[in-house]
N, C-alpha and C positions, 0 to 999 in steps of 0.2 A: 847789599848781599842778597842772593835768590831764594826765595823761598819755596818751595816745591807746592804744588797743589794736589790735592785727594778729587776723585774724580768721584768722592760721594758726593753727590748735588745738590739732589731736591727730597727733603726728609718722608713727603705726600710721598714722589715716584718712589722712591726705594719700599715703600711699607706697602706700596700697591704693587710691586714687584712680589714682594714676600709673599703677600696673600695669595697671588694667583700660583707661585712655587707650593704652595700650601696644598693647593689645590688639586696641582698635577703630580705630585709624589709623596711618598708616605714623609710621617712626621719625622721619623726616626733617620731620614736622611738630612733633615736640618739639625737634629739633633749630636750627631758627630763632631766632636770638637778638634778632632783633625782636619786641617783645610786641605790637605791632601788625599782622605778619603774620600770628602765633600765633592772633589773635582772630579775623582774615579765613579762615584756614584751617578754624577749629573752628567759623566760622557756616557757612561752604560743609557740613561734615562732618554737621553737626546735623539738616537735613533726609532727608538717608540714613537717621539711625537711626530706626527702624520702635518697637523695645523702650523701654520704660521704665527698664530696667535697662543700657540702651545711653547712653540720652538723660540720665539723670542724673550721670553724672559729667563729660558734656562740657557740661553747663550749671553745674555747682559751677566745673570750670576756668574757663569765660567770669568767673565770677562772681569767681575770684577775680585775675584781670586787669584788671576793671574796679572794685578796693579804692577803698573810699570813695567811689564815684561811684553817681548814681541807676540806672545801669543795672543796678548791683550787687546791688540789690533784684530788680528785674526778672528777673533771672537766677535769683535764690534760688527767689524766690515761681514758677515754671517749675519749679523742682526738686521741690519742696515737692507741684505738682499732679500730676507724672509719678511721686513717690514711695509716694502716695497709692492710685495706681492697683495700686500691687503691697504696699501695708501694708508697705511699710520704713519701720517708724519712725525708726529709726536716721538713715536719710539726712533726715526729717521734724526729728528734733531737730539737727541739722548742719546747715543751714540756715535754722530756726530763731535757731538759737545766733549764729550769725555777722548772720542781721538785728537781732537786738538790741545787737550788737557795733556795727555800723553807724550808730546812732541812741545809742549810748553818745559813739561819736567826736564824732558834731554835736552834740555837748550838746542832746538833746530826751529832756526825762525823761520827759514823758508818752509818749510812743512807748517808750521803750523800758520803764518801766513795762508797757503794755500787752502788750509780746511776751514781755512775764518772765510774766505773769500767763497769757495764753496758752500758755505750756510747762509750766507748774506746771498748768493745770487737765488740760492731757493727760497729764503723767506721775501725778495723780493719780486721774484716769480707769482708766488701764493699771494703778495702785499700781506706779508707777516711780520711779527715782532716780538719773537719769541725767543723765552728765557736762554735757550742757547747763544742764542746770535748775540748778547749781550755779555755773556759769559765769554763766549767766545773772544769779541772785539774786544772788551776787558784786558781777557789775558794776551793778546798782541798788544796792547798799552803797556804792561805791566812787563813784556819781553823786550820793549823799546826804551823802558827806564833802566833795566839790567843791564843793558850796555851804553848805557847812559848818554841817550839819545833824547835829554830831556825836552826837548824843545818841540820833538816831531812827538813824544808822547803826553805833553802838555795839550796838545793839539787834537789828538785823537782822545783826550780824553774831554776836553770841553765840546769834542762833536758830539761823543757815546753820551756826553748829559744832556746837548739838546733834543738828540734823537730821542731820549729816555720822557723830555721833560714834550715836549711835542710829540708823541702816541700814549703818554700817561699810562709809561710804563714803571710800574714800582720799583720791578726789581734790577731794572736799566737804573735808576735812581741809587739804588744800594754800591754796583757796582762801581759808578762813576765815584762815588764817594770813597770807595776805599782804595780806587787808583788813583784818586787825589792826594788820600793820604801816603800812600807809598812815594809819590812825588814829591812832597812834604818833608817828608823821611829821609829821602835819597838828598836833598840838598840842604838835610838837617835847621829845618824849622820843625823844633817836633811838637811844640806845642801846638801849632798850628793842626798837624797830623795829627794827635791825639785827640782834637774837638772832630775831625774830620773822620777815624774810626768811629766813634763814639754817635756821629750821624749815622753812620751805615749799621751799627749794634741797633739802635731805637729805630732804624726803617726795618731790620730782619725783625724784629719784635712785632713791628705791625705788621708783619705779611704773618707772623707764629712760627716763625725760628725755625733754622735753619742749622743741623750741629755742626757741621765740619766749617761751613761759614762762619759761625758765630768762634767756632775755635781758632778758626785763623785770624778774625778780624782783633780778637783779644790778644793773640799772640803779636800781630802786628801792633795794638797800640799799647802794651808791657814792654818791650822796644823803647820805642819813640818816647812813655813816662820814665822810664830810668835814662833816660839821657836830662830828663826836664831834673832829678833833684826833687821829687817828688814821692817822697818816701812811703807817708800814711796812703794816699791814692795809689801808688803802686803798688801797696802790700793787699789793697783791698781786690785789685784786677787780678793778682795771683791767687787770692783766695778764689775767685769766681772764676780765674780759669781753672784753678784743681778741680771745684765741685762738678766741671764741665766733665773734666777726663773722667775723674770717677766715676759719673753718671753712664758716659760712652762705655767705659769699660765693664760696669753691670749689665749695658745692654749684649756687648758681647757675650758674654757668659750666657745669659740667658735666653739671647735671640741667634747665636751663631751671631755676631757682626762682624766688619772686618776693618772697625778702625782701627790704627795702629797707635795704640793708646800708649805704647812702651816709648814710642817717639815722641810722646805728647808730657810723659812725665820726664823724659832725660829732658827735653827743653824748659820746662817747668822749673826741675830744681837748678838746671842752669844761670835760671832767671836767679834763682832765691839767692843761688851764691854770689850772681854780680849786686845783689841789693845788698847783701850781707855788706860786699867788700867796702863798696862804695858808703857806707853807714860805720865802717869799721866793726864789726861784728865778727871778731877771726874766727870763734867759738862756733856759731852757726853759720859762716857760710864754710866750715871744713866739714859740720854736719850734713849739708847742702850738695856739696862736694862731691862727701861719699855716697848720698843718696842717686847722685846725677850719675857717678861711676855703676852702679848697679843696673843701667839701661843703656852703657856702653856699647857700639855697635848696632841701635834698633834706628841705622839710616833708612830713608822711606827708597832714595836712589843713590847713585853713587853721589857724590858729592854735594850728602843733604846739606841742608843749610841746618840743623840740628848739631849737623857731627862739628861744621866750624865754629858755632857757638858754644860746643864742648869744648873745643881745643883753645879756644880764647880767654873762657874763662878760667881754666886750669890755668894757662899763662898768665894770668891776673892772678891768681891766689898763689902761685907760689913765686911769684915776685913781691907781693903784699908779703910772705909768711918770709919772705929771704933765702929761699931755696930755689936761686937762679939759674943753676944746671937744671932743676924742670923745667923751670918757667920757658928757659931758651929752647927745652926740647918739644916741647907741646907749640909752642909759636913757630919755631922751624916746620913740625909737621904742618902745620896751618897753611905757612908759605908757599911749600909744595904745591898746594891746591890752588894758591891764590894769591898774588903780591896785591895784596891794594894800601892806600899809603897809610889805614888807620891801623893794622898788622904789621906794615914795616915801622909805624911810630912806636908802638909797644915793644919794639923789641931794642929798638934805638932806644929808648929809658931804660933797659933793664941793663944793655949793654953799657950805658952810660955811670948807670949806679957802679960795674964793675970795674971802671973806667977805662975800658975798650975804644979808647976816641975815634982811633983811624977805622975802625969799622963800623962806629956810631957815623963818622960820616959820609963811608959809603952806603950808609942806608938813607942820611939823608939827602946825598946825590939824586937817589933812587926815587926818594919821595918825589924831588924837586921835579927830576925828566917826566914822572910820570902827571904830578901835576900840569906841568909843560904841554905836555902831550893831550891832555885830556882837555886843556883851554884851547891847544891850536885845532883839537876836530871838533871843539863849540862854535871856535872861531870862524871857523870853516863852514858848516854847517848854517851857521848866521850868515854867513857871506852868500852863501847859497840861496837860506831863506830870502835876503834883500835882491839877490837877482832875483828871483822867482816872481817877489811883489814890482819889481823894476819891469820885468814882463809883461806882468799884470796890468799895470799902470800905462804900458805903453801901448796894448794892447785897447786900454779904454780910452784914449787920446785916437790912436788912429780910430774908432768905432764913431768919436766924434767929429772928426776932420770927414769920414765917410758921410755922414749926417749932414753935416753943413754944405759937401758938395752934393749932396744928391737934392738939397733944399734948390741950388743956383741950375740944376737938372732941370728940375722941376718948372721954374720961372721960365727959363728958355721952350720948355715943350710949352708954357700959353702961348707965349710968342709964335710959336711956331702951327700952332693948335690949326689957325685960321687958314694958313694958303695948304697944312695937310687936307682939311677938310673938302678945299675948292678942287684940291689932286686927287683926292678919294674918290670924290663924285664921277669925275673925267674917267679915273679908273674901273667905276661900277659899271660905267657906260660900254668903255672896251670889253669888259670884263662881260658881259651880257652878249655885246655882238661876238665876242668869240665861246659863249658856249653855246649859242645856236647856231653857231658855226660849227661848231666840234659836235655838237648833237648831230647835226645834219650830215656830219662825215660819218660819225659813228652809227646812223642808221645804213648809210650804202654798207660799211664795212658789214655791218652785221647780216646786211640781206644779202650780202655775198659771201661770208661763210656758211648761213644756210644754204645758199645755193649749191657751194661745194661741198657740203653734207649731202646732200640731197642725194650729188651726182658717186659723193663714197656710196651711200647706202645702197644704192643703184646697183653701183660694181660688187659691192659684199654681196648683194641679191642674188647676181647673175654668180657669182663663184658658188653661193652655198646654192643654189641650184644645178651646179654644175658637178658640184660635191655629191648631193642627193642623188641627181640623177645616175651618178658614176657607182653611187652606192647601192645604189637599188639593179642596176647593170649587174654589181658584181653580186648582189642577193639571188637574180634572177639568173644568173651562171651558173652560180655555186649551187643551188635546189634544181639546176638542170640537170648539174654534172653529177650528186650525190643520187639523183633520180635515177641518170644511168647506170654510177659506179654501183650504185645497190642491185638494179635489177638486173642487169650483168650476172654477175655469181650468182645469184636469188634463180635466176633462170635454168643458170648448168646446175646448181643443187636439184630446183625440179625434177630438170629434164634428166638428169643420170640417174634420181632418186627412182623413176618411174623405170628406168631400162633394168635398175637391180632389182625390182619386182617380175618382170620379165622370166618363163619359163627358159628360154634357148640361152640365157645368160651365163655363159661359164664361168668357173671360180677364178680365171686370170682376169675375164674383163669386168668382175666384181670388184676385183682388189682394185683395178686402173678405174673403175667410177667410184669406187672409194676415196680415191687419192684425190680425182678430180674435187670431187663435194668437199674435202676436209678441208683443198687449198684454197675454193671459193670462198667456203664457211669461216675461216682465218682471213680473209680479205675484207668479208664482210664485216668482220669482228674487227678489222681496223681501222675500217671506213667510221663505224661507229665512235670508236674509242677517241679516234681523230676529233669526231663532231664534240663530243662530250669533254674533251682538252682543252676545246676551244672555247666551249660554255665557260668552265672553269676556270679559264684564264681571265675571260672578259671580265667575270662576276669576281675574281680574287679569291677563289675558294681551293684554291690548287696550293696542297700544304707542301711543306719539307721539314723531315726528320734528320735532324744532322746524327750521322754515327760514325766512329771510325771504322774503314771496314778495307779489304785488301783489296788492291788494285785489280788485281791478276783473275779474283773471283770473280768480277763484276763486267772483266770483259770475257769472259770465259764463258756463263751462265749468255751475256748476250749474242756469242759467237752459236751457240748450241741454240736460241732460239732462233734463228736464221738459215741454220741449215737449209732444213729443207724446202727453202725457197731458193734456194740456189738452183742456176740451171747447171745442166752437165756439160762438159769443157768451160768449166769453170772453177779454181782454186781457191778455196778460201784458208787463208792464214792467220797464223796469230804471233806478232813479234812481240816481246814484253822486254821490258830496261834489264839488265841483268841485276839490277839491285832490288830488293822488295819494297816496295812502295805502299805506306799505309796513308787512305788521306782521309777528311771529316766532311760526309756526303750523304745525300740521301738514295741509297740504295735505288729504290726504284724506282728515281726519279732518272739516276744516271744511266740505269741498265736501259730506262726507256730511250732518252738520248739518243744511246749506242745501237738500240735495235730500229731504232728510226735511220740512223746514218745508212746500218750495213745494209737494211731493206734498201733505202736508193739505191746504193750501190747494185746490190742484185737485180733491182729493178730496171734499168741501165747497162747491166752487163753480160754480153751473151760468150764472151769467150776470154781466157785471159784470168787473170786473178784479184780476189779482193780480199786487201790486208788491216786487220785489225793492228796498231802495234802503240807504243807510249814508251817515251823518254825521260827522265829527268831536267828539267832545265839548269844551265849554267849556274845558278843564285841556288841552286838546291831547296828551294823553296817553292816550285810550281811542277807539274809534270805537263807533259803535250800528249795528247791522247789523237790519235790520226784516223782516219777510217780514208782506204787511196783504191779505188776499181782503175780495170780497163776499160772500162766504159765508152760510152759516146761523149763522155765529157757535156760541160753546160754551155752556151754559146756566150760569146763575149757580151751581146747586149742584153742576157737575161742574168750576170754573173752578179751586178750589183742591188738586184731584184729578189734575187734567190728565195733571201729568209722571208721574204713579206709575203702574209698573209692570202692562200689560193694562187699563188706562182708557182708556174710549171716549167719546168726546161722543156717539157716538150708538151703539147695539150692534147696530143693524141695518145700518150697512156694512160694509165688505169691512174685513178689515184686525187685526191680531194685539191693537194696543194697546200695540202697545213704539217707535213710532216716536218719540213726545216723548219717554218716557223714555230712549232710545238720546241724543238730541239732552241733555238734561239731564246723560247720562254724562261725556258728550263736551264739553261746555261748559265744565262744574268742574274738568277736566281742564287747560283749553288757557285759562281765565280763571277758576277759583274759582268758589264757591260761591255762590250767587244770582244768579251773571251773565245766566242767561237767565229770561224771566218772561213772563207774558201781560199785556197791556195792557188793564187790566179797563175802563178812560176808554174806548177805541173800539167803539162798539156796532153799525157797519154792517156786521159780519160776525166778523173775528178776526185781529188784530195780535201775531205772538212777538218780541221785542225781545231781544238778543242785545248784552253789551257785551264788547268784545275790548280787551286795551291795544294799544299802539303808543305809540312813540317819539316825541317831539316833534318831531324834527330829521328823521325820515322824511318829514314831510308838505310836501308843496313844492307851487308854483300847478302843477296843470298847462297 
């Protein structure tokens, strides 16, 4: 039968817990004898602490407030991440220790399996051998006798003592001993298990005790003595387990603790009533009885091992007392929880006394299959073990059959030792004339890839001087032609500046040398802004402001600065999409664009019209923005030239040659890479076609 374990541990950790709770909150919240205020007080408290060395032990107290419940995890696995952040392993395997505690009580061996294995790869990580990992392996021994798997837990428990007894570990020592005795126990030699508790009681005494161990290790061997018939000794283990509860239970009162001492005395008088029965004592164990009924209900989990040895013994004292309707009602409850065949025997006597035969033997049917059952998965399990060592054994047979042939290996290479060595020699020989052979190839190869290095770097030579030279061409072009294009206008500014000083100067041909200077002075002011775009480009210093801003303005404001460079018999137009078009641009980056285009265009057009206009495209997600003159159009071999840098369609106008390329910068900038392009299809002059995105949901009728 299982017996549930207390995930109080180590009597040192828990009291050096306290002190430091002592520490970081007032008294008065230890003081509360409600463990449900205790909990509200230490989640309010928990956010305050800052430290990791603050926050773990008020997350161990949460956690052990909330014994046995999912939050308990919750709590740990918190401790676990906060312990981590400051490498306390210590507090890592304490928490550890107690989630596999936790997954021990629910009976889930895979879980707890996995956090044993998890503690053993870090203390083998660290080469540690700490009280956890022992605790731990323990209680997978103790989960393995529970389903009476004694063979595989016979097994882990003679490893957990050599480990214990090879690191001279004490309390590896303790535990081994008393999953012995549970062994003991479960295959009912209890006398055996009684000297074997009784080790583990006198090893917790030399480490200085241990309570919640020393409570269980008593409670297990009071067990295993009342099956021995051992009355005086067992009445003396009862007395020293009460003084024990009593003790715990003033510590609670006085220290807040949280043993569940109400569990500890319902199995206590339990105990007293089956000694009673068993001594015939009706008188006290009905006093026993009813003392054990007054702690009814204080299970640690659902289906403690307390509550079935309440429902057992009641079965037993009111079949003792002849009051067989309990007795069968308290062993039926029992049943519910659990057939095992020393539950179905009691109740087959009881039934028997009433002379219920045919139901007395379908219970010993039950006994029988189950017995049955439990020899054919020993049996099995044996069968298992003996392949396993059949494995083993065949495995050390071939290891030595491999040994013996590699010894007949061995004899044939002497054999062989002497004509390798005469073929070694032969081969050293070759083995020489062909790496001065290979050396000697590998110098021509290598004087002939330098050579045809040589003859690349040559040609790289003559390209990057062909490059230079071409660049220094077009340096000494471009500071020809900016030499002209400036003193050009620089010139008509003088020379008109000087004729409106002029006494004979009328006020008509004031205003026409007015016009002339303004349009110079705006040419010159483009020349420059030109050179200074192109700085900006080079060096990366050419911003862009995205904003959303209307189509319709932006080519408006650039149609208006254009005008008056228009010649006369000349139209200039503006078509726009009939829907409003808002797109995300930088204003005057685009208007520049625009004022670049329609300038070509004017600059090129002497009769005839130039039309600003922009569409929506198909996808409603781009507009086409056009700039189309009469023009002289661009010529075919200079069409795929255009936008690069100082190209002129014609070299005999005015003008730097940076203006498509500024407009090209500025494109790929505000729309990517190929967005703008010349429209080679219209030949009545020259068409630049410009695609910008926009938003779908911007475009609305106007």
């Amino acid at each position: 039968m299982k017996r549930q374990h207390l995930s109080f541990t180590y009597h040192v950790r828990i009291w050096a817990l306290m002190i430091r709770l002592l520490l970081l909150f007032p008294l008065s919240a230890l003081a509360i004898n409600s463990h449900m205020a205790e909990i509200d007080s230490l989640k309010a408290i928990l956010p305050e602490q800052s430290e990791p060395q603050e926050k773990i032990p008020v997350l161990y107290r949460l956690s052990l407030l909330h014994e046995q419940k999912p939050e308990q995890i919750e709590y740990l696995k918190r401790s676990i991440k906060e312990a981590e952040k400051i490498d306390s392993v210590q507090a890592v395997y304490t928490a550890l220790s107690d989630i596999a505690t936790y997954y021990y009580n629910l009976d889930k061996s895979d879980s707890l399996a996995y956090w044993m294995h998890t503690i053993d790869s870090i203390a083998r990580e660290r080469n540690e051998y700490p009280d956890a990992l022992f605790r731990a392996r323990a209680l997978y021994c103790q989960d393995l006798l529970w389903h009476r798997n004694y063979e595989e837990a016979l097994n882990n428990t003679h490893n957990l003592y050599q480990l214990a007894i090879n690191t001279k570990q004490s309390y590896g020592l303790l535990r081994s001993s008393e999953c012995l005795g549970q062994i003991y126990q479960a295959i009912r030699r209890d006398s055996d298990a009684v000297i074997a508790f009784q080790d583990g009681l006198d090893r917790l005494k030399q480490q200085g005790g241990d309570n919640d161990t020393e409570l269980r290790l008593i409670a297990y061997q009071i067990e295993s003595s009342l099956r021995t018939d051992s009355y005086k000794k067992t009445l003396e283990m009862l007395a020293d387990y009460k003084l024990l509860i009593d003790k715990l239970d003033g510590l609670n009162k006085t220290q807040n603790g949280l043993f569940p001492v109400n569990r500890e005395y319902w199995l206590l008088y339990c105990f007293y009533t089956d000694l009673y029965l068993k001594e015939n004592e009706l008188d006290k164990a009905r006093e026993s009885i009813e003392m054990a009924s007054r702690f009814e209900g204080s299970e640690f989990v659902e289906g403690d091992y307390a509550g079935k040895v309440y429902l057992a013994v009641k079965s037993h004292y009111y079949a003792r007392t002849g009051n067989f309707t309990l007795a069968l009602h308290y062993i039926d409850k029992l049943l519910e929880k659990q057939r095992l065949p020393e539950d179905l025997q009691l109740k087959a006597d009881i039934l028997k006394k009433q002379g219920k035969e045919n139901e007395v033997l379908k219970l010993y049917e039950e006994i029988s299959a189950y017995n049955d059952k439990s020899n054919n998965e020993m049996f099995l399990r044996q069968v298992n073990q003996l392949r396993t060592l059949h494995d083993i054994n065949f495995d050390i047979m071939q290891k030595d059959q491999m040994k013996n042939n590699q010894k007949q290996i061995i004899q044939k290479q002497n054999q062989l030792l002497f004509f390798l060595s005469v073929i070694i020699i032969l081969l050293i020989t070759l083995y020489i004339l062909y790496i001065y052979s290979s050396r000697t190839q590998r110098l021509k190869n290598y004087l002939q890839q330098e050579k045809e290095a040589l003859l690349k770097s040559k040609e790289k030579l003559i390209l990057e001087t062909i490059r230079a030279d071409e660049a220094n061409r077009l340096q000494s072009s471009f500071i020809a032609d900016m030499s002209h294009e400036i003193r050009t206008p620089l010139n008509a500014i003088v020379g008109f500046s000087e004729l409106l000083t002029e006494k004979g100067t009328t006020p008509e041909e004031k205003r026409e040398y007015s016009g002339i200077i303004q349009n110079n002075t705006d040419l010159m002011l483009t020349l420059i802004n030109d050179v200074l775009n192109l700085s900006m480009m080079k060096t990366g210093d050419m911003s862009f402001n995205l904003q959303k801003v209307l189509l319709k303005d932006c080519c408006r404001k650039a149609l208006n600065s254009i005008r008056q460079h228009v010649r006369e018999g000349v139209v200039l137009t503006f078509s726009p999409a009939s829907e409003q078009v808002i797109i995300n641009t930088d204003t005057i980056r685009l208007q520049q664009l625009l004022t670049n285009l329609l300038t070509n265009a004017a600059k090129f057009t002497e009769k005839g019209e130039i039309n600003l206009a922009y569409t929506l495209e198909a996808d409603k997600k781009h507009v086409r923005i056009t700039v189309t003159d009469t023009g002289t159009g661009i010529p075919k071999e200079k069409q795929e030239e255009i936008f690069k840098r100082f190209e002129k369609s014609d070299n005999y106008q005015s003008g730097t040659g940076l203006g498509l390329h500024i407009c090209s910068y500025i494109a790929e900038h505000l729309s990517g890479p190929d967005s703008i392009f010349l429209d080679t299809s219209y030949t009545a002059g020259a068409r630049f076609v410009f695609i910008h995105p926009c938003e779908s949901d911007n475009a609305v009728n106007g």
